[in-house]
VMD Tcl script that draws the C-alpha trace (Angstrom):
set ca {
  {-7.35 -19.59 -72.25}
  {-8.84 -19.87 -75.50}
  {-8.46 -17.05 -78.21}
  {-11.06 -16.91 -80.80}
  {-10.13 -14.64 -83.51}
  {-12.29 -14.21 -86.58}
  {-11.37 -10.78 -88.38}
  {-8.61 -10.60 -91.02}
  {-5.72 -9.46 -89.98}
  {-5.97 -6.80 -92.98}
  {-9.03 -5.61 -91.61}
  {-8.12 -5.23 -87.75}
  {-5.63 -5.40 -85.31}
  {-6.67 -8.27 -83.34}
  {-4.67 -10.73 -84.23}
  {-1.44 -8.91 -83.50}
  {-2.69 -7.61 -80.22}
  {-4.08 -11.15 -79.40}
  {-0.47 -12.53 -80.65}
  {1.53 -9.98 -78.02}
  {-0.79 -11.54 -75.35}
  {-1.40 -14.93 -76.10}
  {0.97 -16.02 -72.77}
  {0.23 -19.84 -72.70}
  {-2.98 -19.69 -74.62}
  {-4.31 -21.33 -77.30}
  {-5.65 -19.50 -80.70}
  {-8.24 -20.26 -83.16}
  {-8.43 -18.89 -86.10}
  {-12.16 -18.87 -88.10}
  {-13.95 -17.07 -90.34}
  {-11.97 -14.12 -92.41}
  {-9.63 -14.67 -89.49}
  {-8.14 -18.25 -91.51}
  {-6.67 -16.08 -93.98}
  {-3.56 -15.37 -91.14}
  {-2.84 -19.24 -91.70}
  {-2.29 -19.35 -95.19}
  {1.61 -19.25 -96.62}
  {2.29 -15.82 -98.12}
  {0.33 -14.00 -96.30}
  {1.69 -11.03 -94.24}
  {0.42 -12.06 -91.16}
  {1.95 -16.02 -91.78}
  {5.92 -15.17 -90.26}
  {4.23 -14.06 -86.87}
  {1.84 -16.86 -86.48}
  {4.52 -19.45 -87.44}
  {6.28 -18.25 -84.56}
  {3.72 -18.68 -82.23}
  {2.46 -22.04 -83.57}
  {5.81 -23.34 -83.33}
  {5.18 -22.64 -79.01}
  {1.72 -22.49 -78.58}
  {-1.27 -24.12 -79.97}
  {-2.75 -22.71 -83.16}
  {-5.69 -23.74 -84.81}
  {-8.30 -22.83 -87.62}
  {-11.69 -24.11 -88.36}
  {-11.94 -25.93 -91.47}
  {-15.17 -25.44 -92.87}
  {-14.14 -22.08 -93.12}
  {-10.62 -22.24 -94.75}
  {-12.78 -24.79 -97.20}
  {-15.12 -21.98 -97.39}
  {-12.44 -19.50 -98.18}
  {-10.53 -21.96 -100.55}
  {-7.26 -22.08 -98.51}
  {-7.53 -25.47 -96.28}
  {-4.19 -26.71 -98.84}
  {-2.35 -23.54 -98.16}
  {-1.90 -23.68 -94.51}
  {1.45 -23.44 -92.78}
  {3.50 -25.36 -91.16}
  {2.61 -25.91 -87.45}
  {-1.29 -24.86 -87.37}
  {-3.87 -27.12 -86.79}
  {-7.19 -27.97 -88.32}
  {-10.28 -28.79 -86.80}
  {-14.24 -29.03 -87.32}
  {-17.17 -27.76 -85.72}
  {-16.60 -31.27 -83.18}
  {-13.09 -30.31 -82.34}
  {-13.91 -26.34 -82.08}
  {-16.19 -27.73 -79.22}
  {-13.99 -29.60 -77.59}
  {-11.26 -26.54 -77.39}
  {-13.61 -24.88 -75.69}
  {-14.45 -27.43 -73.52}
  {-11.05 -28.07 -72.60}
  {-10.09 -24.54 -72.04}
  {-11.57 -22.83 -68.81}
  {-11.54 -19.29 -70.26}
  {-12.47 -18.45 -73.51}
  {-12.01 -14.76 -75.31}
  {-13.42 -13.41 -78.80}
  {-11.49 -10.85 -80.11}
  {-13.29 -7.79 -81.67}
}
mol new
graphics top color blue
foreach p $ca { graphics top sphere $p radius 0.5 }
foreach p [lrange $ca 0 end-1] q [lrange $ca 1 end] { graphics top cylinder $p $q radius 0.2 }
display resetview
């Protein structure tokens, strides 16, 4: 399953509910969400953890957007608006969290 997150994590909860679920999923991180991604941040130990398992990504024109895309820790992925298609295409289920 695919888990699209795009709030902050400063904002709402989704991202550590979504992290306490995740099972064998994969996460993307876009919009405001991207933020969780970046080193320092107070979401960044928990995601480390779960990109060192699972698959973690963000969407680059919005960590460019955000000016973060060199701040990104170790373990996350980028992609573009080609390869946030293709996760979706490769994953049967996809969620949005609100």
């Amino acid at each position: 399953m695919l888990h699209i997150i795009n709030k902050s994590s400063l904002e709402r909860g989704s991202l550590d509910s979504c992290l306490e679920l995740i099972g064998t999923g994969t996460l993307l991180l876009i919009e405001d969400a991207v933020y969780a991604a970046t080193r320092g941040h107070a979401s960044s130990g928990k995601l480390s953890e779960i990109a060192a398992k699972r698959n973690v990504f963000v969407l680059v024109p919005d960590c460019e957007a955000r000016g973060v895309a060199d701040r990104l820790i170790e373990g996350v992925k980028a992609v573009d608006y080609g390869g946030f298609v293709d996760l979706v295409a490769e994953n049967p289920n996809c969620h949005s969290w609100l």
